[in-house]
C-alpha positions as CSV (number, residue, x, y, z in Angstrom):
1,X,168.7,1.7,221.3
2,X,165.7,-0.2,222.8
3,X,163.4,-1.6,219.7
4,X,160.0,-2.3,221.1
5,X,158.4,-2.2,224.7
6,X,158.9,-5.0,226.4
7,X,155.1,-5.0,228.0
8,X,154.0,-5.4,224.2
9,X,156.5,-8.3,223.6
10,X,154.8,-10.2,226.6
11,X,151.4,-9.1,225.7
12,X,152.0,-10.6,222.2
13,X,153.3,-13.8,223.5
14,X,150.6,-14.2,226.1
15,X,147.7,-13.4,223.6
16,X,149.6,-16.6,221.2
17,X,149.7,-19.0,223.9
18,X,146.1,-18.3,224.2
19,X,144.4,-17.7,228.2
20,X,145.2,-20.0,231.1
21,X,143.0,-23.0,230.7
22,X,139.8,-23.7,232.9
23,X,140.4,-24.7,236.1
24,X,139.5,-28.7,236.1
25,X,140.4,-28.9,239.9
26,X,137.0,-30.0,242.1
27,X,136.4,-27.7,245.3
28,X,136.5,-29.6,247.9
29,X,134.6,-28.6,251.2
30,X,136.9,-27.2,253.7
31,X,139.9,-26.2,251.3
32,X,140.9,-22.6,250.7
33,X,143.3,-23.7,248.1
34,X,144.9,-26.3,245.6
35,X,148.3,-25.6,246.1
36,X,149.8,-23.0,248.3
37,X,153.1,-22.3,247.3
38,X,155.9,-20.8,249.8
39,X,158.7,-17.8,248.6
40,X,157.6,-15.3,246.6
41,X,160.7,-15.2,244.9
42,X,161.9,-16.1,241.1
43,X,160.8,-19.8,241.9
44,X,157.5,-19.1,243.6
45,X,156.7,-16.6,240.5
46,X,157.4,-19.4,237.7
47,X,155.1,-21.4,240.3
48,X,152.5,-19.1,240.4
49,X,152.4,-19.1,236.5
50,X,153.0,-22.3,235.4
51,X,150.3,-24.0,237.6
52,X,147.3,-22.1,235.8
53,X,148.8,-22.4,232.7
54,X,148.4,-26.8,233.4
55,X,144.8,-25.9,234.3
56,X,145.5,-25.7,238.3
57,X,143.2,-22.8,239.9
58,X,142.8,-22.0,243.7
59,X,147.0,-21.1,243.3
60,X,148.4,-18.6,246.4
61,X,151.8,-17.6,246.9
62,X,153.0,-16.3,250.4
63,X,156.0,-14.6,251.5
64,X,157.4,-13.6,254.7
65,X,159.0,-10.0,253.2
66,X,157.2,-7.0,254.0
67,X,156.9,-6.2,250.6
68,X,158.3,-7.4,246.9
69,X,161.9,-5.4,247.0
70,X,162.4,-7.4,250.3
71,X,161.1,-10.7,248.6
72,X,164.2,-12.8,247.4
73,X,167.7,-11.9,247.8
74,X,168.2,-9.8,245.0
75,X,168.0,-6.3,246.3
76,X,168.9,-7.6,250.0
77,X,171.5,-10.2,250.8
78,X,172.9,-10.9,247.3
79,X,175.8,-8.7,246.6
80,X,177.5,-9.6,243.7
81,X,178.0,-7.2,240.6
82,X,177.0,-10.3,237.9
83,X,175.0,-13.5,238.4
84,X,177.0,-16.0,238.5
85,X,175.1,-18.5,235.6
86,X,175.4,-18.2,232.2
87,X,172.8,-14.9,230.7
88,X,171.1,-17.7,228.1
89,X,170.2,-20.5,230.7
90,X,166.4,-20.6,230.7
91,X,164.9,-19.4,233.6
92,X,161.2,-18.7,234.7
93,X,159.7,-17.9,231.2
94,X,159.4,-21.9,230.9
95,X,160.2,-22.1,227.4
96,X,158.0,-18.6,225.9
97,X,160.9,-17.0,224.6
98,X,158.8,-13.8,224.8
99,X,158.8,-13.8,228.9
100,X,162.2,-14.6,229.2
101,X,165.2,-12.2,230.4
102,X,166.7,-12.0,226.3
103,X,163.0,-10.4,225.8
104,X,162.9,-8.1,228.3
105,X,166.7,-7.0,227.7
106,X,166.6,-6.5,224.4
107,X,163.4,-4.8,224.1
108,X,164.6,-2.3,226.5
109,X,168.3,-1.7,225.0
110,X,168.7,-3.3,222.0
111,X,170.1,-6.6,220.7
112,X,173.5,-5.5,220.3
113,X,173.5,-4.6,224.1
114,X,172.7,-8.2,225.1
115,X,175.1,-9.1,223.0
116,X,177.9,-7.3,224.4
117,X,177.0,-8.6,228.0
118,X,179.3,-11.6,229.5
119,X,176.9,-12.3,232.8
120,X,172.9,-10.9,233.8
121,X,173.7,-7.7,236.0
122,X,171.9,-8.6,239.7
123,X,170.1,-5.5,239.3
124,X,168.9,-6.0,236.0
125,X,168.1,-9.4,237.2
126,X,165.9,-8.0,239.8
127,X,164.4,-5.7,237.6
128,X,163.3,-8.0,235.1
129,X,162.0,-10.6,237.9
130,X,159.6,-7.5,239.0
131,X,158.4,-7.5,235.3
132,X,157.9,-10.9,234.7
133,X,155.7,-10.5,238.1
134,X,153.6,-7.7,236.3
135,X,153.0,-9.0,232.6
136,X,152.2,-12.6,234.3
137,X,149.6,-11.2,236.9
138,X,151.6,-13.2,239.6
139,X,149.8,-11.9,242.6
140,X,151.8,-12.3,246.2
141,X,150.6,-12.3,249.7
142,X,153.7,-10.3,251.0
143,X,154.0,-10.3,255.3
144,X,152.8,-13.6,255.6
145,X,155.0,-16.5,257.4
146,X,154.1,-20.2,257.1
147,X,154.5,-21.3,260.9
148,X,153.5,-24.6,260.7
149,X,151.6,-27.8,258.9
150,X,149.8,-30.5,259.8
151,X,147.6,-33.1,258.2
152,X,143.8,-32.8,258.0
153,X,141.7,-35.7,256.0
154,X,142.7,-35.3,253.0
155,X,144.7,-31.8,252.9
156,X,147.0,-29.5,254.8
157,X,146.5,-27.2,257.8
158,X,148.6,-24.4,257.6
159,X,149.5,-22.1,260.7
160,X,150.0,-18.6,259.4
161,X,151.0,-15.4,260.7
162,X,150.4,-12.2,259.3
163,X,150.9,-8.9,260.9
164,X,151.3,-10.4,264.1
165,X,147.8,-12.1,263.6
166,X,147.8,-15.9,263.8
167,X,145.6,-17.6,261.1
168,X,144.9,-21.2,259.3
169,X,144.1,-22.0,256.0
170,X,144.1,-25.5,254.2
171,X,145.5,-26.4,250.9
172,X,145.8,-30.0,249.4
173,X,149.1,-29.2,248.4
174,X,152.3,-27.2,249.0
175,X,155.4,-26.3,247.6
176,X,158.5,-25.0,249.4
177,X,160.3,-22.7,247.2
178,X,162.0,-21.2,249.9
179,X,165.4,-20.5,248.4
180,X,169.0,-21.3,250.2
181,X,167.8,-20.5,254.0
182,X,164.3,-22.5,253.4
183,X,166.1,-26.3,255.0
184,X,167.9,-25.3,258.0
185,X,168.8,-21.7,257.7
186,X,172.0,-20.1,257.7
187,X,175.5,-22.3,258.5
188,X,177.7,-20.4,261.1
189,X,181.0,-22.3,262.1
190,X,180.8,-23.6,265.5
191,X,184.4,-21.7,266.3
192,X,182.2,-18.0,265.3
193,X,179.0,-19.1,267.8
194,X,181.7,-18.8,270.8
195,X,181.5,-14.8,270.5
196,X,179.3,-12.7,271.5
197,X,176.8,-11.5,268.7
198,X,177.9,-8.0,267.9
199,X,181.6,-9.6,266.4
200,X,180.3,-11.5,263.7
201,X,177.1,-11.5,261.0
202,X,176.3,-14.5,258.2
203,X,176.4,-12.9,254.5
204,X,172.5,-14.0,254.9
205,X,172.3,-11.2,257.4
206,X,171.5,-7.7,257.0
207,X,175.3,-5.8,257.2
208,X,176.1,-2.6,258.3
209,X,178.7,-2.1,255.6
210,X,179.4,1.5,256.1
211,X,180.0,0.6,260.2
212,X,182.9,-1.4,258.9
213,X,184.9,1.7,257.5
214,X,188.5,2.0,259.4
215,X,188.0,-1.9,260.8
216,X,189.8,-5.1,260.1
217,X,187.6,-7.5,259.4
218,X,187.9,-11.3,258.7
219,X,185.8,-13.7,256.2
220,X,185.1,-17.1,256.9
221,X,185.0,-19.0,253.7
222,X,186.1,-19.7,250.1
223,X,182.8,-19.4,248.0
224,X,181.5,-16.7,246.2
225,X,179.5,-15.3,249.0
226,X,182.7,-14.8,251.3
227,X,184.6,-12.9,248.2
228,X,181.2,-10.5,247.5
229,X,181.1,-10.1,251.4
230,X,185.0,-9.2,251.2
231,X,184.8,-7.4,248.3
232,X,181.5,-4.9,249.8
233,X,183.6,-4.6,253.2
234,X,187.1,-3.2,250.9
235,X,185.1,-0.8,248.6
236,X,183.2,0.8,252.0
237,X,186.7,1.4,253.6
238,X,187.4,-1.1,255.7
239,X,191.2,-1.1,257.0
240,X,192.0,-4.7,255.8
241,X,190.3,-7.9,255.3
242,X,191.4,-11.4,255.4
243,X,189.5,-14.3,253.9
244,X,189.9,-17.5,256.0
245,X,189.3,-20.4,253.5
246,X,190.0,-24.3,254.2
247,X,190.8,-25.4,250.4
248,X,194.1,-25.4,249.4
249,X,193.1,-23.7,246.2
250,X,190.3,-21.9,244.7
251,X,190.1,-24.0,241.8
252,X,187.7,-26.3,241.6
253,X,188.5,-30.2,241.2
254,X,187.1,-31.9,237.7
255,X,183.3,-32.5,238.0
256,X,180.7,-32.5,235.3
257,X,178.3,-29.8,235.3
258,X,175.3,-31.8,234.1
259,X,173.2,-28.8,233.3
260,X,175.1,-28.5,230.0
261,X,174.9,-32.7,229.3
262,X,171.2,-33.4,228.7
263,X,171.4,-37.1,229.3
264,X,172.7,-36.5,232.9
265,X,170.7,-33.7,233.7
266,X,167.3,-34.8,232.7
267,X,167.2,-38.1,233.9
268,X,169.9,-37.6,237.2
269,X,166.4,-38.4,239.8
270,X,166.7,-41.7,237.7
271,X,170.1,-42.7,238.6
272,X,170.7,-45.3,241.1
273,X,171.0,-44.4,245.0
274,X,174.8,-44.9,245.1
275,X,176.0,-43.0,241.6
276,X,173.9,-40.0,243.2
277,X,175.1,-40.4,246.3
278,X,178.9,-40.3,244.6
279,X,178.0,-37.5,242.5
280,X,176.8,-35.7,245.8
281,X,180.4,-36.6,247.4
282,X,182.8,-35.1,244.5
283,X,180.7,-32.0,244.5
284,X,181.0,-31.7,247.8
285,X,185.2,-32.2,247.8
286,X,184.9,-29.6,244.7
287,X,183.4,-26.8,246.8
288,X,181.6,-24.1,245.2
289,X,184.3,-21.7,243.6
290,X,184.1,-18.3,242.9
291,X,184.2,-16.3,239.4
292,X,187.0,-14.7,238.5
293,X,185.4,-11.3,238.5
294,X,184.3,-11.7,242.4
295,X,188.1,-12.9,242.9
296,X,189.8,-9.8,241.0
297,X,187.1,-7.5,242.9
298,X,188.8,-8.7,246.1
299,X,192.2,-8.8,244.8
300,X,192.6,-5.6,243.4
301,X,192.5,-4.2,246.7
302,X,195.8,-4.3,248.4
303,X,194.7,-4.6,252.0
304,X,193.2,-8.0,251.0
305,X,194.7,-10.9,252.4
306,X,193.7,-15.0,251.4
307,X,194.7,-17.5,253.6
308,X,194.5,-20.4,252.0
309,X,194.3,-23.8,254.2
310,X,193.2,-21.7,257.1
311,X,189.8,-23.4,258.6
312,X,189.1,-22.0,261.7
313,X,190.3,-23.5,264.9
314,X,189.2,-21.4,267.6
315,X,188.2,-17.6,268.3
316,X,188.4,-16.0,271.5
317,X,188.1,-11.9,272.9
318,X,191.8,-11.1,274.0
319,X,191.1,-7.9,275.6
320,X,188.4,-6.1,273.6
321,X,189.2,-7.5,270.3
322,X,188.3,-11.1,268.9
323,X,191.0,-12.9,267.6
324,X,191.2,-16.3,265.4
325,X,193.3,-19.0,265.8
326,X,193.9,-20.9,262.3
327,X,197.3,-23.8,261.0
328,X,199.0,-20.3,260.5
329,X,198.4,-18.4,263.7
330,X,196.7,-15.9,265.5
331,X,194.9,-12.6,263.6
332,X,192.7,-10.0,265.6
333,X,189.8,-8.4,263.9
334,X,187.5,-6.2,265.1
335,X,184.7,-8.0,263.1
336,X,183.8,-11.2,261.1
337,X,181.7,-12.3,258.3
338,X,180.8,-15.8,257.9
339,X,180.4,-17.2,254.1
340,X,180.0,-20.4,255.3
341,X,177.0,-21.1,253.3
342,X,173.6,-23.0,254.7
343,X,172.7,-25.9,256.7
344,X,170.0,-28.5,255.8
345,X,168.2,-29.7,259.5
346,X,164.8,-30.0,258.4
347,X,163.5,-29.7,262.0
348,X,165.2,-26.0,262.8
349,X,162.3,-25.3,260.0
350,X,159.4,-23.9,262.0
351,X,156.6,-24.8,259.1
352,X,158.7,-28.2,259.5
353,X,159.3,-28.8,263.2
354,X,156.5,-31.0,263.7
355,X,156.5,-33.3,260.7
356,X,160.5,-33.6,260.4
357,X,161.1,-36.6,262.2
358,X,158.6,-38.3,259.6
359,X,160.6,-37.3,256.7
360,X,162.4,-39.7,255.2
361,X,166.4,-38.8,254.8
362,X,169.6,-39.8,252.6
363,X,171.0,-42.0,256.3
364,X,167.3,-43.9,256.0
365,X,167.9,-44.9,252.4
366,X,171.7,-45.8,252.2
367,X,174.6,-47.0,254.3
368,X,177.6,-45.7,251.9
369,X,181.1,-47.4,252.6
370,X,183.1,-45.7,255.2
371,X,185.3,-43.5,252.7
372,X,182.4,-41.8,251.6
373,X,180.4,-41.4,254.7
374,X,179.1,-37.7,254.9
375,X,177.0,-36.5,258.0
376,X,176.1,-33.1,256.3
377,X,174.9,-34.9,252.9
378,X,173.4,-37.9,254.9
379,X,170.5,-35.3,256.4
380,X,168.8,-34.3,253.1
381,X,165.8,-35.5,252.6
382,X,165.7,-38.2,250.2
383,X,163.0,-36.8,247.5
384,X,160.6,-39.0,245.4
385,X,160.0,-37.9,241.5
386,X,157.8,-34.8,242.0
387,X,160.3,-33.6,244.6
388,X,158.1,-34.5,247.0
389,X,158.9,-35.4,250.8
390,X,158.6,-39.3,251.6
391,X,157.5,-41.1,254.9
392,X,160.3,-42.6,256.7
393,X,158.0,-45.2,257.9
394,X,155.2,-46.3,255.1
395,X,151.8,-45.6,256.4
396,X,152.5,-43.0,259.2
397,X,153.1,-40.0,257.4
398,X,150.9,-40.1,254.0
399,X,150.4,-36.4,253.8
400,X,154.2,-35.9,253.3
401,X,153.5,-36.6,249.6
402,X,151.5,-33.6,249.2
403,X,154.7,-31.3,250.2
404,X,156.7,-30.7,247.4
405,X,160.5,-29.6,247.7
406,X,161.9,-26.7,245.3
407,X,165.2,-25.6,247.6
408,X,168.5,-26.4,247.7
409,X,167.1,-29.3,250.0
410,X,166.6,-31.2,247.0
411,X,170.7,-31.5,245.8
412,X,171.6,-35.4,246.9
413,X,168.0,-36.5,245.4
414,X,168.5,-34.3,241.8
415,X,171.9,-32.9,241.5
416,X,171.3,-29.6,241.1
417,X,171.3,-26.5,243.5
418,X,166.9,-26.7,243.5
419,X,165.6,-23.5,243.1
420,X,168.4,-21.8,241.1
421,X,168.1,-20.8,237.8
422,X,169.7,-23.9,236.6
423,X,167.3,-26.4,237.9
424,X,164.1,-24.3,236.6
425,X,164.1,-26.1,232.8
426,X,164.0,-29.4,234.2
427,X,162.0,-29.2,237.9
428,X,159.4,-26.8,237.2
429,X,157.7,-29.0,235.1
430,X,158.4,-31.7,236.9
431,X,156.5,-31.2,240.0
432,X,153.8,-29.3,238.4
433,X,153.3,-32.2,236.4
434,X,153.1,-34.5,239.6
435,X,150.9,-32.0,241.4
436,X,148.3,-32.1,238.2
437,X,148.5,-36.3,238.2
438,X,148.1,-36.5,242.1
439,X,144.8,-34.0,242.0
440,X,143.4,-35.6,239.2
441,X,143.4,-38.9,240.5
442,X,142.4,-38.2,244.1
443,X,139.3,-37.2,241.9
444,X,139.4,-39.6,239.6
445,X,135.5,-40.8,240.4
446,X,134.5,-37.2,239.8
447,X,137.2,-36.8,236.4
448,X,135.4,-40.3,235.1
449,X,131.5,-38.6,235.5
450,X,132.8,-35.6,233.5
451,X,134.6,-37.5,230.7
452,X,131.7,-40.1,230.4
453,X,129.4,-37.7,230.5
454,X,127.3,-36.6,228.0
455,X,128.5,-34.2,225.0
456,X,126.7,-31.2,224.2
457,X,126.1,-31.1,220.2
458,X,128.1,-27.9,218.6
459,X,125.1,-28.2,216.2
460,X,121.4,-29.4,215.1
461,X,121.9,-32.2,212.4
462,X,120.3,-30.0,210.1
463,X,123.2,-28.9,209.6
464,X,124.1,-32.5,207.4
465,X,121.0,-33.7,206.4
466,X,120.8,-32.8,202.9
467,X,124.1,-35.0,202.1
468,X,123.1,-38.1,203.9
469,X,123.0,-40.6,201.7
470,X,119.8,-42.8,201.8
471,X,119.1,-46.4,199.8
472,X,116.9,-45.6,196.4
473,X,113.0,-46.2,196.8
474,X,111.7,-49.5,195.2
475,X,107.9,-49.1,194.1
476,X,106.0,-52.5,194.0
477,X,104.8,-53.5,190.5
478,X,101.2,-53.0,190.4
């Protein structure tokens, strides 16, 4: 049974923390905004509320989707049942218990209901995110692209596109909270590329599940994605899938997950080049494995088949069908998915293509032996402390400072997948933290009037003046 409505729960945690402070930041002529931020997802949204709440006005948040069930991957590409972290990792409440996902859930069914939850459904995930939106007076610009930057003085031209209308606005600073597809967009084996279009789709892509009915189909990869993807194509009929993986086995080799060891997790953007560099490597050898559930959802069919140590070789059309060639043979399909994940090429970016070559990467910073050599890993942009892009040469590319970097871009530099729910507790903060220092000392002259300035009285001094204490009279002896 719900106990209280969750609006009144936020209200009541919103009217404690009191309203969002005064905006401190000085306009400037010629900027439209402090800090533009880009995704209008859950990381743009915990953007867009934690910057006011430090005292940062002039905030807008901008998203490409038509409109907020679009915005995200949530209610488009995302198909799993459950979310795949745990249901108490903080997330874009930011530490007010009231805002947070518990909250919401409870107030709406009941504390025994969370309770009996394993994982966050992805539809009440969704549902809540659209709340948090309302109580929080996150406003989005939906339909609008960011096309390109460039530097201007002392800010950031940006090239937008709205309605098919091309537009600039200027911000001193921006942050790219552009989720999995925001560094290179989506990862499609080589092998696929060969056929024409109509054969294949990337899990990113909008599917036509219910086309696939009576159809074998084949999945390219061993993550969670390609199991969801698998699992969607079974339940809408399709006549048998097969899951192409290149692991031996689905479980994962031995790593720490430093999200649940504090020392690790909050001070990983400390650790020398080389340990993150290592760190980077075993994660990489783990792979991402899937939860049980999105196995036994695939499993429990009996026209699903796993080949296991099956990377793709080569595909070709042998008559009108494709067919794949793999270590254990040949297998036709009549259409493939690819789970193969995203690809981090900062200049297939279009807001990035003509600053990317100025952006200082992983290969710039360290030559790692050959055993641990990694082309993929060795193209992410090595981040400074506030996530923040650095020039590859010093002095040519200053306003790369201002960009700051909340995607999974950011995994070599901080160890996390950036702009999951995992990486909110520490990262949010984080870069609104360096965003606040860098504003407030690029105004420093202006910050140093105002807090050497005069101080209005809060009251006359005849408010005291009966209590001062004054030295006894002497009269002179006459």
């Amino acid at each position: 049974m719900p106990q209280s409505d969750p609006d009144s729960v936020a209200r009541e945690t919103l009217r404690l923390i009191g309203p969002d402070p005064q905006n401190w930041v000085p306009d400037r002529d010629g900027v439209d905004h402090n800090v533009v931020v880009v995704g209008g997802g859950q990381s743009g949204s915990a953007f867009a509320f934690a910057l006011p709440r430090a005292g940062i006005g002039k905030v807008s948040v901008i998203d490409a989707a038509a409109d907020r069930t679009r915005a995200g991957v949530w209610l488009t590409s995302a198909r799993m049942h459950k979310l795949r972290t745990p249901k108490t990792l903080p997330g874009p409440e930011l530490g007010l218990p009231g805002l947070g996902f518990q909250a919401w859930y409870e107030a709406r069914y009941g504390a025994a209901a969370f309770d009996a939850i394993d994982r966050i459904q992805r539809l009440d995930w969704a549902a809540y995110l659209d709340w948090y939106r309302k109580v929080t007076g996150v406003t989005v610009r939906y339909g609008t692209r960011l096309i390109g930057v460039e530097p201007a003085a002392d800010h950031l031209r940006l090239h937008l596109e709205r309605d098919g209308s091309a537009t600039v606005e200027t911000t001193r600073k921006l942050v790219l909270a552009t989720g999995f597809a925001g560094s290179g967009g989506a990862y499609v084996p080589q092998a696929l590329q060969g056929l024409p279009k109509r054969f294949y789709a990337h899990t990113s892509e909008k599917i036509d599940f219910k086309a696939l009915r009576g159809v074998s189909v084949a999945v390219i990869g061993g993550a969670a994605s390609a199991f969801d993807a698998a699992a969607v194509a079974l339940e809408a009929g399709a006549r048998d899938v097969r899951l192409f993986a290149r692991r031996e086995s689905l479980a994962a080799l031995p790593v720490i997950r430093i999200r649940g060891y504090p020392g690790a997790y909050d001070n990983y953007g400390a650790l020398p080049d080389a340990v993150r560099w290592q760190q980077a490597i075993r994660f990489r050898q783990a792979g991402s494995t899937p939860p049980p559930d999105a196995i036994l959802r695939a499993v429990s069919f009996p026209n699903f088949h796993l080949h296991l140590g099956a990377p793709l070789i080569s595909t070709r059309l042998k008559g009108v069908r494709p067919v794949v060639e793999t270590p254990q043979g040949e297998f036709a399909f009549d259409f493939a998915i690819a789970g193969t994940g995203y690809s981090v090429d900062l200049g297939a970016q279009a807001e990035l293509r003509d600053v990317a070559d100025e952006i200082l990467l992983w290969r710039d910073r360290l030559t790692p032996p050959d055993h641990a050599r990694d082309e993929t890993l060795s193209a992410y942009p090595y981040l400074g402390a506030g996530h923040e892009y650095l020039e590859k040469i010093p002095g040519r590319a200053p306003h790369l400072k201002d960009i700051h970097v909340f995607n999974p871009a950011a995994f070599v530099s901080f160890g996390l997948p950036v702009g999951d729910v995992p990486s909110f507790k520490r990262d949010i903060p984080a870069i609104v933290a360096r965003i606040s220092r860098d504003l407030f000392l690029a105004d420093l002259t202006a910050h140093e009037a105002r807090i050497n300035g005069a101080i209005a009285e809060d009251f006359a001094p005849e408010l005291y003046a009966p209590a001062v204490w004054r030295p006894p009279q002497h009269v002179a002896a006459e």
